[in-house]
C-alpha positions in Angstrom: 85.9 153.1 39.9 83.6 150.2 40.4 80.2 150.2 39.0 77.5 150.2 42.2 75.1 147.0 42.4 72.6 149.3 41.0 74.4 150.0 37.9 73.9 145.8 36.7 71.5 144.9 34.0 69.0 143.1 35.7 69.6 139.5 34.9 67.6 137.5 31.8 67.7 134.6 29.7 70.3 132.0 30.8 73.0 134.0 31.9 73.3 136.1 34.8 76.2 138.2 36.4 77.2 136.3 39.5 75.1 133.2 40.9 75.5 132.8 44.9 75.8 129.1 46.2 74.6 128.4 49.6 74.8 125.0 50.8 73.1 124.5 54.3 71.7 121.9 56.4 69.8 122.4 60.3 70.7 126.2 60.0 66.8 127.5 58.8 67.9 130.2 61.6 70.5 131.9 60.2 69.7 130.9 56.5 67.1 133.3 56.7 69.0 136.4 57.8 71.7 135.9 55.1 68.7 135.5 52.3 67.6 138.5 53.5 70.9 140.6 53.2 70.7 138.9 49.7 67.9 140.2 47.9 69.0 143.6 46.5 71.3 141.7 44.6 69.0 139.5 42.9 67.6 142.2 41.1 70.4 143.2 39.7 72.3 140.4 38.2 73.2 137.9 40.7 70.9 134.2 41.0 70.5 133.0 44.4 71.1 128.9 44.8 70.2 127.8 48.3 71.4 123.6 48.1 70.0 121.5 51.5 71.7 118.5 52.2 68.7 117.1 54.1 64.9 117.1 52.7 62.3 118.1 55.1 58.8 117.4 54.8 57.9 120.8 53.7 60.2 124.0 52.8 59.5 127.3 54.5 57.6 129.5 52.1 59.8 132.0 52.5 63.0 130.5 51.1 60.9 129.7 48.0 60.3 133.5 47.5 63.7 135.1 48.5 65.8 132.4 46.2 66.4 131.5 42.1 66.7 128.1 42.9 66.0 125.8 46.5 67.5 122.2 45.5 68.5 118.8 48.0 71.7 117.2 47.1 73.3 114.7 49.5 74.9 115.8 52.7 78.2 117.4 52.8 79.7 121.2 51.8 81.4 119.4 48.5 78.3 117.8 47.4 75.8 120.4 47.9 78.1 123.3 46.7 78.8 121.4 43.3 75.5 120.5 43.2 74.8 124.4 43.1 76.9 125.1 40.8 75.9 122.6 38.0 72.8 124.5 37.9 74.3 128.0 38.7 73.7 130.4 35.5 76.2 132.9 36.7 79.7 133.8 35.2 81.0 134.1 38.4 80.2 131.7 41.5 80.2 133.1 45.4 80.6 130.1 47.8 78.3 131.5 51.1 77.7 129.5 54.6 74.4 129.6 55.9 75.5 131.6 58.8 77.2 134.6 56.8 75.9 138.5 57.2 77.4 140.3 54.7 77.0 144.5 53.0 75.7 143.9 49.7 77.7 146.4 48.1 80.7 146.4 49.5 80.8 143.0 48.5 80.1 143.5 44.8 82.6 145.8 44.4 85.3 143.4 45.4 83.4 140.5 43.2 83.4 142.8 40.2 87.4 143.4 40.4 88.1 139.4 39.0 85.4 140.4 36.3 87.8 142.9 34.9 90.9 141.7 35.5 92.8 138.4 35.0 92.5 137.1 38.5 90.5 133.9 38.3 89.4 133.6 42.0 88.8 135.5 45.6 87.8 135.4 48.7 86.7 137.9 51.9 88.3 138.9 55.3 86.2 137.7 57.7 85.1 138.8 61.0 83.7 136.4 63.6 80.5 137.5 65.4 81.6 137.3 68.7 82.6 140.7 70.7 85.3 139.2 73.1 88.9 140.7 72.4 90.2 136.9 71.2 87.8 136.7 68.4 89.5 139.6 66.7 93.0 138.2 67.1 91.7 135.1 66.1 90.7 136.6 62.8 93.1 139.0 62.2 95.4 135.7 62.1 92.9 134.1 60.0 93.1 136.8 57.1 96.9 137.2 57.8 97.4 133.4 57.0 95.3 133.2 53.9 96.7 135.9 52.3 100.0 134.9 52.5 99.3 131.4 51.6 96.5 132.0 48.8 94.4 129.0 51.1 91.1 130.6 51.9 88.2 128.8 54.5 84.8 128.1 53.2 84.0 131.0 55.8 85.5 134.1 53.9 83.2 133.5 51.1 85.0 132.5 47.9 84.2 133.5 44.5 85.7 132.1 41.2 85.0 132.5 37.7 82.9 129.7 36.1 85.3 129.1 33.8 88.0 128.5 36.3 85.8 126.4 38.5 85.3 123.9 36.2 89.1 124.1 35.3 90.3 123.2 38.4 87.5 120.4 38.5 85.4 121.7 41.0 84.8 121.1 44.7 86.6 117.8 46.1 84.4 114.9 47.0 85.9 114.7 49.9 83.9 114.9 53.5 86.5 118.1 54.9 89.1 120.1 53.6 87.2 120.5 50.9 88.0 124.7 50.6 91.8 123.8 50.9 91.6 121.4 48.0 89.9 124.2 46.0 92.2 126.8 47.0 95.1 124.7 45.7 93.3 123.7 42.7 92.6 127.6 41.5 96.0 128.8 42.8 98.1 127.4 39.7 95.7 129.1 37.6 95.9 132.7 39.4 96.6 134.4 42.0 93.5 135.2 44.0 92.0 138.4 44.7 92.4 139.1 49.1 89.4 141.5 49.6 89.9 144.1 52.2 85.8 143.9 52.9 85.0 141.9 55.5 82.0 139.1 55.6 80.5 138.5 59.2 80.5 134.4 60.1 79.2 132.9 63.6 81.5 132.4 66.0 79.6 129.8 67.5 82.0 126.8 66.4 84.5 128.3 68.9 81.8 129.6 72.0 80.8 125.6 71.8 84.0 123.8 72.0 85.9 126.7 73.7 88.6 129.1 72.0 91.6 127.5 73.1 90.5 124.2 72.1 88.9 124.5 69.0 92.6 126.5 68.0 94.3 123.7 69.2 92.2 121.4 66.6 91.9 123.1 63.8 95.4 123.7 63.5 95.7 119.8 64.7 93.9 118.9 61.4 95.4 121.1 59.3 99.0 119.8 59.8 97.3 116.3 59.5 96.0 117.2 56.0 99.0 118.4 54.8 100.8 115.4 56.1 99.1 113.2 54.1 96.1 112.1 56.5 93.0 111.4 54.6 89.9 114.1 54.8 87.6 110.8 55.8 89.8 110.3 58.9 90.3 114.2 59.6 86.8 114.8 59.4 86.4 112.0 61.9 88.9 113.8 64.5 86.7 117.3 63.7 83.5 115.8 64.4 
């Protein structure tokens, strides 16, 4: 049985059980809700990174307080989330969007499972905030598919060992499709753990652009990457 968050040693020195890397940019909002699920677990063994790719005048006080470390890197998931973990102290690294709402424990109990076996890597089901019927057919599909293909989204909240990070040379520098190039990378070295917990993200990205369309596109630039179509020119299409 797993050992409760409780149950870590709280963290010392330079080493630390798990270091969360959280790369964000306009999204203070939500930022703040996710630090706040968060703290429990930074008393007991897990380091906090928040990386913004944009440098505002003055930081909020509060994300000085509820984080290990609140760094600028330049724009873009890749950049930010490597940027995070050159610094991260943690034996493990957990990949988090801004706008993820997670149960701490629940979670660590999944995260602890690579720690004592020889899985390298993980990631989360995910459930999208929205209540409308569609949004849980959307991501039952969306676990469905990376399960069977061991490619997880940024979204469901990968976790990899240090170790294997740096192995499979890290994030991509690459503007999009960075979290398919990753998954790839860490597949040859293991096959990844498919957590049965399930991390909230926003469903926003598909009440903006509407469900049917943003569907459409996403599996639109997914074909495209695996086609051969460079991330610059996808990311172009997404945006």
């Amino acid at each position: 049985m797993a050992a409760p968050l409780t149950d870590l040693p709280v963290s010392s020195g330079k080493t630390c059980f798990c270091s969360i890397v959280i790369p964000v940019y306009q999204d203070d909002e939500a930022l703040l809700l996710l630090l706040a699920d968060l703290q429990p677990m930074r008393a007991h063994g897990y380091q906090v990174i928040v990386v913004n790719g944009q440098q505002p005048v003055t930081v909020n006080d509060n994300f000085l307080t509820m984080t290990d470390q609140y760094i600028f890197a330049s724009k873009g998931r890749a950049a930010q989330m490597n940027a995070g973990a050159a610094i991260a102290d943690g034996q493990i690294l957990w990949f988090l969007h801004a706008d993820t709402r997670l149960d701490v424990d629940a979670c660590h109990h999944q995260i602890l499972q690579i720690s004592l076996t020889e899985k390298s890597w993980g990631f989360f089901a995910v459930r999208l905030s929205g209540a409308a019927l569609i949004y849980r057919l959307i991501e039952k599909l969306m676990n469905l598919r990376s399960c069977l293909t061991a490619i997880a989204t940024g979204d469901q909240g990968i976790f990899v060992k240090k170790s294997a990070f740096d192995k499979a040379g890290a994030y991509p520098s690459q503007p999009l499709m960075e979290d398919i190039e990753i998954s790839k990378r860490l597949k040859t070295l293991s096959k990844p753990l498919c957590a049965t917990v399930r991390i909230v993200t926003s469903s926003r990205r598909w009440q903006q652009r509407g469900v049917i369309k943003t569907i459409l596109l996403m599996w639109w630039l997914r074909l495209a990457y695996w086609a051969g179509a460079p991330a610059s020119r996808i990311a172009q299409w997404y945006r």
